[in-house]
C-alpha positions as CSV (number, residue, x, y, z in Angstrom):
1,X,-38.4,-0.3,11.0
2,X,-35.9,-2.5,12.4
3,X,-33.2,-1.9,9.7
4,X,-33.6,1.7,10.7
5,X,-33.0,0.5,14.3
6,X,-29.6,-1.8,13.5
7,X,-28.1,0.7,11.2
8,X,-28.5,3.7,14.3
9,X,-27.3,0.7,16.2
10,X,-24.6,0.1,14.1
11,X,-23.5,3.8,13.6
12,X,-23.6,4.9,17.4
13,X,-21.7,1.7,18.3
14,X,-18.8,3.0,15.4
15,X,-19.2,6.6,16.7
16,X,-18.3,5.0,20.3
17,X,-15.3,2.9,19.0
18,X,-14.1,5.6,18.1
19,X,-13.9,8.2,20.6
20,X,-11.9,5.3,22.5
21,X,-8.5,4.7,20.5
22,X,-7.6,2.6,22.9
23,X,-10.1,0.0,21.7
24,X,-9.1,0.0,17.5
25,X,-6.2,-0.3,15.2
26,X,-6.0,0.2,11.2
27,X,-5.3,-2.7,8.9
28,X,-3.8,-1.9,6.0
29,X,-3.9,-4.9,2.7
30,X,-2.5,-4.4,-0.4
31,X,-3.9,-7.3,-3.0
32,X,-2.7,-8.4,-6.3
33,X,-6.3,-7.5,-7.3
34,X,-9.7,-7.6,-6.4
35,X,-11.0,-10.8,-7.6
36,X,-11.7,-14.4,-6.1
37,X,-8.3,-15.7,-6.7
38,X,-6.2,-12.3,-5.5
39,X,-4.4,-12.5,-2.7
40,X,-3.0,-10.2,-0.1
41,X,0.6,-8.9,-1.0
42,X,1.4,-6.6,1.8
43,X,-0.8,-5.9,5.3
44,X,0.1,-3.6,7.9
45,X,-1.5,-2.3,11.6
46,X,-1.2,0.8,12.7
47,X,-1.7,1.6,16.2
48,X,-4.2,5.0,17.0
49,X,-0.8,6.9,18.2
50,X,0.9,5.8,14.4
51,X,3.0,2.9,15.9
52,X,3.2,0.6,13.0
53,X,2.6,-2.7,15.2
54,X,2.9,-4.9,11.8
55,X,4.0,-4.1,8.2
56,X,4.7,-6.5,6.0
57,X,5.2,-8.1,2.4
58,X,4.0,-11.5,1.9
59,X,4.6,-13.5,-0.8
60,X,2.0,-14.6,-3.1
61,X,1.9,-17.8,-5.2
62,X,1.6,-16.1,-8.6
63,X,3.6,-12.8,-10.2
64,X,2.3,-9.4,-9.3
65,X,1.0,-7.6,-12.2
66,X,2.2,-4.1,-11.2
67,X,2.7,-1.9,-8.3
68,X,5.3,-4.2,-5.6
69,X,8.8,-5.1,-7.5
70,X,9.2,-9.0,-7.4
71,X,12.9,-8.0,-6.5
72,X,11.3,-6.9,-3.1
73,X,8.8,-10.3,-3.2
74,X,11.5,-12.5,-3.0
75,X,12.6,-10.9,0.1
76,X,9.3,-11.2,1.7
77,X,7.5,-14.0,3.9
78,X,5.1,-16.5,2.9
79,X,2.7,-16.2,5.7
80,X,0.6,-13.6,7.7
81,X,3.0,-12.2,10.2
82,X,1.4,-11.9,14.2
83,X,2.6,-9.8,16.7
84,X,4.8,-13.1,18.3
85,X,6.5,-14.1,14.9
């Protein structure tokens, strides 16, 4: 009976996120796969209106084995941008 009562919990408090945009962004990650050891290549935030408020490639510490060109890698940073940097 209680997991019935956190998941209705759970979904209205989703279903009032989102009626208020103001209160959410989307976060983006692309990631050289999905396992333990992957790591996240690119990550971008997209504000409700479609402002992109942070897209980015970041660098990871082994080759990419499809998708990004490691001609744009080399280009890219090495950390997790923020909003300040």
């Amino acid at each position: 009976m209680d997991k019935d009562k956190d998941r209705q919990a759970t979904i209205d408090w989703a279903q009032a996120l989102l009626r208020d945009p103001s209160r959410w962004v989307m976060l983006d990650t692309e990631t050289t796969g999905l396992g333990e050891a992957d790591e996240i290549v690119q990550i971008a935030v997209i504000s409700p209106s479609g402002e992109t408020l942070i897209n980015s490639l970041l660098r990871p510490s082994k080759p990419i084995p499809r998708g990004i060109l490691d001609a744009d890698m080399r280009k890219s940073r090495s950390t997790i941008p923020t909003r300040e940097s």
